[in-house]
GULUM-666731 format. One record per residue (C-alpha): residue in one letter; x, y, z. Coordinates in steps of 0.1 Angstrom, whole numbers, plus 5000, padded with zeros to 4 digits. Example, Ala and Ser with C-alpha at 12.3 -4.5 7.8 and 13.67 -1.06 7.14 Angstrom:
<atoms>
a512349555078;s513749895071;
</atoms>
This chain:
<atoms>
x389321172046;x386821412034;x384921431999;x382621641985;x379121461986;x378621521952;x382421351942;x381421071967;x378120981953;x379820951918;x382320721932;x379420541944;x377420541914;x380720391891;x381120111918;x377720041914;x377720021877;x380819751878;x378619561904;x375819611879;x377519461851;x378619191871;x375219091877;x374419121842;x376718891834;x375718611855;x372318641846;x372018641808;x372918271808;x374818061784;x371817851765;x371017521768;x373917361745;x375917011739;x378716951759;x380316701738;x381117001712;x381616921678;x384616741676;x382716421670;x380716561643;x382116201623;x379916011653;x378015711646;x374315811641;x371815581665;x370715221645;x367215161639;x365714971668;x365014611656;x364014391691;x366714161684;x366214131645;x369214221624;x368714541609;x370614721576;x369915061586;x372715181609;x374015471587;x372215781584;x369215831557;x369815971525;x369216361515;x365316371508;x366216701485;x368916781461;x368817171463;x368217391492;x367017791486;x366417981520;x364418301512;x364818461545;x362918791546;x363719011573;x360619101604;x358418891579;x355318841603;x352518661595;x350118851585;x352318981557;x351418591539;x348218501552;x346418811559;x344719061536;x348319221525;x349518831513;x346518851492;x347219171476;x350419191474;x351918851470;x349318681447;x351918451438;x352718281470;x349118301481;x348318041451;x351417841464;x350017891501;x346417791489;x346717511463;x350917511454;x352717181468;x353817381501;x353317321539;x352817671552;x353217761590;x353017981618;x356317981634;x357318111667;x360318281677;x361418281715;x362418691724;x364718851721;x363318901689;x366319071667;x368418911639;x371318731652;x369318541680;x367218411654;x369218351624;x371218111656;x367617961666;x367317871626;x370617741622;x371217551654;x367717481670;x368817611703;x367217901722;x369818181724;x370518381755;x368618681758;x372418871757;x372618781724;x370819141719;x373719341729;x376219101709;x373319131678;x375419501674;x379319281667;x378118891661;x380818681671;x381818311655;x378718021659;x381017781680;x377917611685;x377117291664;x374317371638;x373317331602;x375617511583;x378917371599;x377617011588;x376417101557;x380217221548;x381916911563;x379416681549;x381216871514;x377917071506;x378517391485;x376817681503;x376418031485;x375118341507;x373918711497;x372318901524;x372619071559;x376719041566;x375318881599;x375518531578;x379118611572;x380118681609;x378518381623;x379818131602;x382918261584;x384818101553;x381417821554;x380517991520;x381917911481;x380718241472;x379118561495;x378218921493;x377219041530;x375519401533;x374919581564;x371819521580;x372119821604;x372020101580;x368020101582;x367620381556;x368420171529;x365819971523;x366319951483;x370019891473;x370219641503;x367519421484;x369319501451;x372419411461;x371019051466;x368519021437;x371819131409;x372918781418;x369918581408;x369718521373;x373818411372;x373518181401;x370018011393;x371417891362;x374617771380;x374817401390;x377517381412;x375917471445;x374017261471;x372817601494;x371817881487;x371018131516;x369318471506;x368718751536;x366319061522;x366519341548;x364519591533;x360819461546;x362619551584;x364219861579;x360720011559;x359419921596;x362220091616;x361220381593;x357820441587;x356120121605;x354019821593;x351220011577;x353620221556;x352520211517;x356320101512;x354919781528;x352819661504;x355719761476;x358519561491;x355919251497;x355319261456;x359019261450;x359518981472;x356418791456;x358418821422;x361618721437;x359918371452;x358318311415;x361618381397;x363218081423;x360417861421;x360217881388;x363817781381;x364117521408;x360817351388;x362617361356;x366117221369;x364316911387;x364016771353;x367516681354;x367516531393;x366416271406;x365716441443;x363316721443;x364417081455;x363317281483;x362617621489;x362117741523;x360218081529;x359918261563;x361318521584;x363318581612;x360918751633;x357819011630;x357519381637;x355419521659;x353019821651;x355220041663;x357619881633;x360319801654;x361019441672;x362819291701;x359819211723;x357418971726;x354219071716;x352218831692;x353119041659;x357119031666;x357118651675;x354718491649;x356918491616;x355718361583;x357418021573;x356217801536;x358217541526;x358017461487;x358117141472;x357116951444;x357116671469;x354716811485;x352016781458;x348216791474;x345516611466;x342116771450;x340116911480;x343216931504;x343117241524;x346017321547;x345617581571;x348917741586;x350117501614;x351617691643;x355717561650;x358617641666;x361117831647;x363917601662;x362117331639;x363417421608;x367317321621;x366216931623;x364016921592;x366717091572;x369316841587;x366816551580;x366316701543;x370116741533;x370916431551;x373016551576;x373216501615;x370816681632;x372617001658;x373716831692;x371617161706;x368817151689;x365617161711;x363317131679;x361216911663;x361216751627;x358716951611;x356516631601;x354316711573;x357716731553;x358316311554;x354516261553;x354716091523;x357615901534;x357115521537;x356415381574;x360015291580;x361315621568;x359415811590;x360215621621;x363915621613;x363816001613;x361416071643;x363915831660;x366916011650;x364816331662;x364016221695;x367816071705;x369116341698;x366816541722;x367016271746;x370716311747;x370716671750;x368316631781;x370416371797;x373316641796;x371516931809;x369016731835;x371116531854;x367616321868;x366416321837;x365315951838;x362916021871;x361916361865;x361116391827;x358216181808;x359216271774;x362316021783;x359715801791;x357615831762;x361115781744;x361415461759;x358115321751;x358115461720;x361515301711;x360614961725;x357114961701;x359815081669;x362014751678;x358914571675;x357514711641;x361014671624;x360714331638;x357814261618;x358914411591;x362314251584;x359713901587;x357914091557;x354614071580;x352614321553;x349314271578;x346614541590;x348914491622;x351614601607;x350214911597;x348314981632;x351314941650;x353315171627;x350515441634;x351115381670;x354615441667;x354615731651;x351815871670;x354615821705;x357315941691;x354916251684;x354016301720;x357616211729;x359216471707;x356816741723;x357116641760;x361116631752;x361816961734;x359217121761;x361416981784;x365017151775;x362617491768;x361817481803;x365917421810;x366817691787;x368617921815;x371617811834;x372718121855;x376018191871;x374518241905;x378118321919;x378418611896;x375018731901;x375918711939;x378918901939;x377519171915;x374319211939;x376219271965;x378319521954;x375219701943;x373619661979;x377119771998;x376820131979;x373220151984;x373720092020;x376820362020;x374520602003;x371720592031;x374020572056;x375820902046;x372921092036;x372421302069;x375921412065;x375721442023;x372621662027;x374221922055;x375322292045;x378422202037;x377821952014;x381021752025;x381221402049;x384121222061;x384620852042;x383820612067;x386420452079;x387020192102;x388320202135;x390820072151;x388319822167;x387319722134;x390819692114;x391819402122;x388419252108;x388819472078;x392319362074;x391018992074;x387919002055;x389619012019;x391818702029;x388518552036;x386418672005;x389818481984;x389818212000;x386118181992;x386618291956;x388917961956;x386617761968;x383917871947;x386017831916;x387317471926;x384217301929;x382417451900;x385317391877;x385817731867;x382717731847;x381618081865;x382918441851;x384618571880;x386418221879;x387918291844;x388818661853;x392918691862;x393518641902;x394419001905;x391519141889;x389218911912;x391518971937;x390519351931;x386519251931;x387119111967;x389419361980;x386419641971;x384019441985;x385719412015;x386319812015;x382919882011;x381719662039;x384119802066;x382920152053;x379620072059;x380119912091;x381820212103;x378920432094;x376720222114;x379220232141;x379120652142;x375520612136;x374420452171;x377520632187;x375720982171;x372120832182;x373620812220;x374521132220;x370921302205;x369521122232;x371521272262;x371221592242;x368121582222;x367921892199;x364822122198;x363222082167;x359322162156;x359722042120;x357221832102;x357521672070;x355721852041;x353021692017;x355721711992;x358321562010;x355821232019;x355021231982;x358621211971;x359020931999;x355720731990;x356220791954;x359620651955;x359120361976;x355620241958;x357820291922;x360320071936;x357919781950;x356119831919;x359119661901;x358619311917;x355119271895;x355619191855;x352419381851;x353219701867;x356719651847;x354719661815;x352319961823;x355420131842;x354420451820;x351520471840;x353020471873;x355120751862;x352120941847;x350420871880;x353420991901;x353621301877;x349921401877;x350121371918;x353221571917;x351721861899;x348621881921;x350721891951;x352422171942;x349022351938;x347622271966;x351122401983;x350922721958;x347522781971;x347722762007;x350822992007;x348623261984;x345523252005;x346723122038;x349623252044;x353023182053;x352023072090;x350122762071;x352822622055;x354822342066;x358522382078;x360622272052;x364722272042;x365722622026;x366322701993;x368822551970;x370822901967;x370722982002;x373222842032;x371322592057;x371022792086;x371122492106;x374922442100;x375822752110;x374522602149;x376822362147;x380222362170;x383122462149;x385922212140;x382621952141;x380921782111;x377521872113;x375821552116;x372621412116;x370621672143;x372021962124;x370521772093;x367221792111;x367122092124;x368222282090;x364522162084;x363222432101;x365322752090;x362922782055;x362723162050;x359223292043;x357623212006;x357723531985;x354123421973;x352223651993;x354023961976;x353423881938;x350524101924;x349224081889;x349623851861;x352823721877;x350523601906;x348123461885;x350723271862;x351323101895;x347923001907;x347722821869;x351022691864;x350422361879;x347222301858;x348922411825;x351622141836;x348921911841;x347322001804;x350321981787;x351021591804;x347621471791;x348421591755;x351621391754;x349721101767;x347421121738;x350421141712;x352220761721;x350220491734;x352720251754;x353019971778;x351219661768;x347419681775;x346920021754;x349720011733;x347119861703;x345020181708;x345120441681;x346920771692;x347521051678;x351220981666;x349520661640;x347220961627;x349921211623;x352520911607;x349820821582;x350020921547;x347121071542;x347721371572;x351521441560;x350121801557;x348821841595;x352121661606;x354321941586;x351922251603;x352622051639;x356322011631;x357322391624;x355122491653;x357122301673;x360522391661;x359422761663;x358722661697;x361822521706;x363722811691;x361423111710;x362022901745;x365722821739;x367523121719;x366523371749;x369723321769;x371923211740;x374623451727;x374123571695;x376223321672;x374423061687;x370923211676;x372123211646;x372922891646;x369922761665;x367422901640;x369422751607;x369922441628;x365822401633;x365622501597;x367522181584;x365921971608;x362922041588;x364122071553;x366121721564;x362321561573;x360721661541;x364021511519;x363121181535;x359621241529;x358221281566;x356821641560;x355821891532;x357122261521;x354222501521;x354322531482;x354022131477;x351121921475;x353121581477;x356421521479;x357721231454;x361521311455;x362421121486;x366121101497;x368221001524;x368821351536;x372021291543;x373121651530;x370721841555;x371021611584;x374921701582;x373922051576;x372522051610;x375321801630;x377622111617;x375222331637;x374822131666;x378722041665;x379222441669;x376622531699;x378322281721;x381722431708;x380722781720;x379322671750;x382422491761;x384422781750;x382122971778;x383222711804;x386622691797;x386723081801;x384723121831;x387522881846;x390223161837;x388023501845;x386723361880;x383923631886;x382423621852;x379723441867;x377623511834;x380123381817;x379423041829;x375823031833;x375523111792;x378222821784;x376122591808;x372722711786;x374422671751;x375322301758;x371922231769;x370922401737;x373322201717;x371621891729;x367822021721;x368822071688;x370621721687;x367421531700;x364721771676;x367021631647;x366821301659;x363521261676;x360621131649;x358921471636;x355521361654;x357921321685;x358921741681;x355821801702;x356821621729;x360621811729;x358722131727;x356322081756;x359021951778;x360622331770;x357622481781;x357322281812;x360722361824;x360122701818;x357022721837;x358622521870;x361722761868;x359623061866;x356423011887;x357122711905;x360722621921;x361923011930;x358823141942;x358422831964;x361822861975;x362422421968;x365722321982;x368322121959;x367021761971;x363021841960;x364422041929;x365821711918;x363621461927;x360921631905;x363521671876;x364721321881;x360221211879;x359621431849;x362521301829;x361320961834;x357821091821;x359121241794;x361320881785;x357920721784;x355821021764;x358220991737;x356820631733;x359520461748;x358420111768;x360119851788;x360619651758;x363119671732;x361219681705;x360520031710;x364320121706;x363920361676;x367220241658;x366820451633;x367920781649;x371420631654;x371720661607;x370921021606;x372921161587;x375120841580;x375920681547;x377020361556;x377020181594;x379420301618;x379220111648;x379820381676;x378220701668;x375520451653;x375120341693;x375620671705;x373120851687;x370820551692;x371320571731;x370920971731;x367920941712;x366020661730;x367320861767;x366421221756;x364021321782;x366021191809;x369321301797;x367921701787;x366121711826;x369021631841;x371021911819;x368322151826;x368922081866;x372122191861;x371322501845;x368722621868;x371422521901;x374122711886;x371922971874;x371323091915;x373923341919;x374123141954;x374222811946;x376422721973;x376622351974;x373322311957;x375022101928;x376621851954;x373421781971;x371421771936;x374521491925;x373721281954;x369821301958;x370221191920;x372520891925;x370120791956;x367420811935;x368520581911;x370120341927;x367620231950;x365120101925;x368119921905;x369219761935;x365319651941;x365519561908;x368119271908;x366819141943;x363719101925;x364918941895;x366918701910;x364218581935;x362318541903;x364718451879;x362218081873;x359118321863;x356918261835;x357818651820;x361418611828;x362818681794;x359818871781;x359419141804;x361819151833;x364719101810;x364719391789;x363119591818;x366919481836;x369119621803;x367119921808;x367719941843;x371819911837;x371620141807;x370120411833;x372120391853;x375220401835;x373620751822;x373020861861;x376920801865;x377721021832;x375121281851;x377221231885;x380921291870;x379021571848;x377721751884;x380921701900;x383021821873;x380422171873;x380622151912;x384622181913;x384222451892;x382122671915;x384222561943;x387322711923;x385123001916;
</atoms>
């Protein structure tokens, strides 16, 4: 069977995504959890140890506080409280911090470092799986035992207002709720109010035991305008009156209780000084947490410094404080300067609660817990010296003894509690290797097919015969699925079904095996015609004087050193400088190859594969009725016609000779606009001096220069509607920046009317909406009027132009640089680069495919997710709507990538004689890509136990999947415009 190699490499690339997904799903791990569920939430808590005495206290404590407030304000870092801003803008809970009755802290929060993750570290003391991320967009039910399912069965009245998250993790567990979006991030003023209408009526209320308050606004003032944004220090105040308006009134209603109250401060994670979060760099994880009590009163000349914690703490000493079991999968400690006070016997009882439960929870997880841990040790000892004390105790021994060995105690169960919960950290991944395996080697099979077929891909004709096997080979080919089944079987019978593919239907993993079995046989039958076509070369070895050029070896080494690069967390992190490196290397190539052709000449210049709009001469050797195969691939090396360089005269010429170094001029400006990666990403740039408030008027001049730019490099091979439309399109993208106060009108000094801009961002999506309509009306109609070749080529043009104006509205108005530059750059390689150097389809695209990943990483995109602008996915929006939210989101963050790969097929189709040009460009793409993804996961898995596992390889791998899902979207797009020019 024969296939296009452009409709092949797409079938390849959507294989390759499933096997992709697989392996994602195996390795985001279910988190270390409690087996036992909570059906035995009515389970007898542990008795005090008493060394044989008889003991009263088998039942668990009483609640050490009558009411409950948790203030939870959202990407609350620490600095916010304890750093210069706390002191100026929240001078009440500064005075609470320094002398109130409060324990303040440091806490940490494990990545990922988004809402629903945390808010499920908070409630249930567990580390969540890092693909809690993706399901942070739709939170499912908390199955999961934690603080607010006990509270409710132990009959506790819980009231909520906040982020809707609350509601969606733990539905019909509140009295009384009123749940707000938390993805709409340009609200960052009604979603506050919405919470604060409720105080006054519910502080003067008695019938609640809980009340949970989310603020969102502090986060989505980040997303917007970042952590140094003069909105900042205005949300802080209103939060600072908030906290005084609820301490206040908890003060006043103790009074009437016997039990103090307690209000718990903190946040769910930080921001980073980008504003966004996700990551794991110090400001995203160290959160803000003060607990408020009037138990907690200090003595005169007691200082207390911030005490660094885990965030999973807080679920035991909230369970401890309300009285309540402590979460079977809770891998925190009881934060201890809350029972300080306590009498001895009160403490031990509830560090030895504490450390049971964690003792348990190891047990279930570490099956040689008892030999391998020494936090169960510790346990032991410390539970043997507890028996002991209560021992002494009950015989009312009130001795200096008594006291010293109570000290001991505690000081045991300290060390125990540590060693333990550092313990189940360490455990906190269990993988579903089988999963993982299966979904690795799909992704290995297709990159093996690709390889294999690239000699025949590459040739004239752009077309290859699907390897099939022979008749040597069927019978294994027939057997191999019954095998791979009964495998699967025997996989899923001894792990108990516990893997994914295990739970999947039999026919659909029936399906998985049968493909897995196709694509081996197909690539077994390549190999097969491989050595049978190497035979024949070397009875009949061709004449061939081609050497590889200094840009093909620079394609090779670049790709190959990218791809090894991946296997080192550090190169991961400063991955924007590998591609900046690649880039740079790329540009001075070409010059030196523009150079030696204009003052060498043609005799010079290394044999090379023909243009992309010319046939391979090579093909036309080959014996009719025959495939060309891989010596006609060689030898099409050769057939190069001479460079046209030695014939330009004048400024033409001379645009030449400097187009690489204007290339290389305009890269080193985009590097100084976003600092990214990790070791320079603290650096100032010259986006944070654009963003800040006082150079809003340099930003505006910047920002129309740019969209005049974009409209001068863009409108010149539009039709005339679209023109129109693209200059009134650029026009609301800037009156939309100044309505949301990014950038100024000529005529104003400062702008105080700040909106939403929902009016002109729609102004524009109405714009955009009708430049991709026009262009696909050109499409359509070059399919009915066959030789309108223009036609086409104009359609092709306005969709690309459709998408420029989509990512200028979108794109951050300090980020409009980087959109125009890229322009400029592709007009410069099309004009003075790729057709007077004559590059064939393959080098064409590698060096799109390279600058699209710059440009991904100039826009100030990193490897970690708290880069993700989330706030281009609300332009234009009035409330959240989950998918154009995600797609907008994804367009944005993927703009350089996604607009290089439409301008490749612009400039293919735009050679009159294209030929197969688009097929070869689909497959050198989906090569391209899927070799450093299929690296990728063989390096992941072999270091799926690293230190930076979930901090940096992680989010690098969602990043990886998200690409390529995009580079399958490209394929099906290039062999949807390849079928076309076939028809044509």
């Amino acid at each position: 069977m024969r296939l296009g190699s452009g409709t092949f490499a797409a079938c390849c690339v959507v294989i390759e995504v499933l096997g992709v997904a697989l392996f994602l799903r195996g390795f985001f791990p279910a988190p270390v959890c409690s087996f036992s569920g909570t059906e035995h939430q009515t389970e007898s808590p542990a008795p005090e140890p008493s060394a044989g005495a008889i003991s009263n206290w088998t039942k668990l404590p009483p609640p050490l506080f009558s009411k409950v407030v948790i203030m939870l304000i959202d990407a609350l870092r620490d600095d916010f409280v304890f750093g210069s801003k706390g002191v100026k803008f929240m001078p009440y809970t500064t005075y609470l911090v320094e002398k109130g009755s409060s324990h303040s802290f440091v806490a940490e929060a494990k990545p990922p470092t988004v809402t629903m993750p945390r808010i499920k570290a908070l409630m249930t003391g567990s580390l969540p799986g890092f693909i809690d991320v993706v399901r942070n967009l739709n939170s499912p039910t908390l199955l999961e035992d934690n603080v607010i399912t006990r509270a409710k069965a132990a009959g506790k009245r819980i009231i909520f207002y906040g982020d809707e998250t609350w509601v969606k993790l733990f539905p019909k567990h509140f009295v009384e709720y009123d749940g707000t979006t938390s993805f709409f991030v340009s609200d960052y003023t009604e979603v506050d109010d919405n919470v604060t209408r409720h105080l006054d009526k519910v502080l003067k209320r008695r019938d609640w035991d809980v009340l949970i308050l989310h603020y969102l606004g502090l986060d989505h003032i980040g997303h917007i305008s970042g952590p140094n944004s003069p909105l900042i220090g205005r949300k802080l105040s209103e939060m600072d009156s908030v906290l005084m308006k609820i301490h206040t009134s908890l003060l006043s209603e103790e009074r009437e209780t016997l039990l103090p109250n307690l209000l718990v401060l903190c946040g769910d994670h930080g921001m980073s000084e980008a504003g966004g979060h996700g990551a794991s760099s110090v400001e995203e994880v160290n959160t803000a947490m003060i607990l408020i009590s009037s138990a907690f009163e200090r003595k005169p000349g007691d200082v207390r410094r911030p005490k660094y914690i885990q965030q999973t703490d807080l679920a035991a000493t909230l369970s401890i404080g309300l009285g309540l079991p402590i979460p079977k999968s809770s891998v925190g400690n009881l934060i201890f300067p809350v029972v300080d006070g306590k009498p001895m016997r009160e403490q031990l009882r509830f560090l030895h609660l504490n450390t049971v439960q964690l003792s348990k929870l190891l047990q279930e997880n570490v099956p040689s817990y008892k030999k391998a841990e020494p936090g169960f040790e510790q346990f032991k000892v410390s539970e043997r010296l507890h028996g002991n004390w209560v021992r002494l105790y009950l015989e009312e021994n009130s001795s200096e003894v008594l006291s010293n060995l109570g000290s001991k105690v505690r000081r045991q169960y300290l060390d125990a509690l540590r060693a333990l919960s550092l313990s189940l950290s360490r455990q906190a991944a269990q993988y579903d290797v089988y999963s993982m395996a299966v979904g690795t080697v799909l992704v290995l099979e297709v990159l093996a097919l690709l390889l294999l077929s690239g000699p025949r891909a590459l040739s004239g004709k752009a077309e290859l015969d699907v390897p099939l096997p022979s008749p040597a080979f069927s019978l294994l080919c027939y057997l191999l699925p019954l095998g791979l089944v009964a495998l699967h079987v025997t996989v899923c019978t001894s792990t108990g079904g516990t893997c994914y593919l295990c739970s999947l239907p039999w026919l659909t993993a029936g399906g998985v095996m049968v493909l897995i079995s196709t694509l081996l046989c197909a690539v077994l039958s390549a190999l097969t015609g491989m050595f049978a076509g190497g035979k024949r070369l070397s009875k009949n070895p061709p004449q061939c004087n081609s050497r590889w050029s200094e840009l093909d070896l620079l394609i090779l080494l670049g790709t190959v050193g990218h791809t090894l690069s991946l296997g080192a967390s550090s190169f991961i992190e400063e991955e924007p400088q590998t591609w900046y490196f690649l880039v740079n290397t790329l540009c001075l190539a070409l010059c030196h190859e523009i150079y030696r052709n204009c003052f060498l000449g043609d005799d010079c210049a290394p044999q090379s594969c023909p243009h992309a709009g010319e046939d391979f001469d090579g093909v036309a050797a080959a014996p009719q009725g025959k495939s060309p195969g891989p010596d006609v691939w060689e030898l099409d090396r050769a057939s190069r016609h001479p460079s046209p360089l030695g014939a330009l005269r004048g400024p033409e010429r001379w645009m030449v000779l400097a187009s690489p170094w204007l290339i290389l001029t305009c890269c080193r400006l985009l590097r100084s606009l976003n600092q990214t990666g990790v070791q320079w990403a603290h650096r100032p740039d010259l986006g944070h001096w654009l963003t800040s408030s006082d150079h809003k008027a340099e930003l505006s001049v910047l920002a129309a220069v740019s969209l005049i730019m974009i409209f001068v490099l863009v409108q010149k091979r539009c039709s005339l509607a679209s023109k129109v439309a693209m200059a009134f399109g650029l026009l609301g993208i800037y009156c939309y920046r100044v309505a949301i106060g990014n950038l100024l009108f000529p005529w104003q000094q400062n702008n105080k009317d700040i909106s939403k801009g929902i009016t002109e961002a729609r102004f524009v999506y109405v714009f955009v909406l009708g430049i991709l309509f026009t262009g696909t009306k050109g499409l359509l109609k070059s399919q009915i009027t066959a030789d309108d070749f223009t036609v086409k080529t104009v359609g092709l043009w306005e969709i690309y132009s459709g998408l420029v104006l989509l990512a200028a509205l979108l794109l951050r108005p300090h980020n409009l640089p980087v959109l125009a530059l890229s322009l400029v750059i592709q007009t410069i390689m099309t004009q003075f680069v790729w057709r007077p150097l004559r590059h064939d389809a393959a080098e064409v695209t590698v060096m799109h495919y390279w600058f699209g990943q710059a440009f991904f990483y100039f826009q100030g995109n990193s490897n970690n997710i708290a880069t993700v602008d989330i706030s281009a996915g609300f332009v234009g929006l009035d409330a959240y709507v989950e998918i154009p939210a995600m797609l907008l989101t994804t367009f944005a963050t993927y703009t350089g990538p996604v607009l290089w790969a439409s301008h490749l097929v612009n400039f293919l189709t735009s050679e009159a004689n294209s030929g197969s040009a688009l097929s070869h460009a689909c497959f050198c793409y989906a090569l391209i890509c899927s070799i450093p993804v299929s690296a990728y996961i063989i390096f992941v898995t072999s270091l799926r136990y690293h230190l930076f596992i979930w901090s940096v390889f992680s989010p690098k791998l969602l990043y990886e999947g998200m690409h390529l899902l995009i580079t399958a979207a490209v394929c099906v797009f290039f062999t949807a415009m390849d079928q076309t020019n076939t028809k044509s």
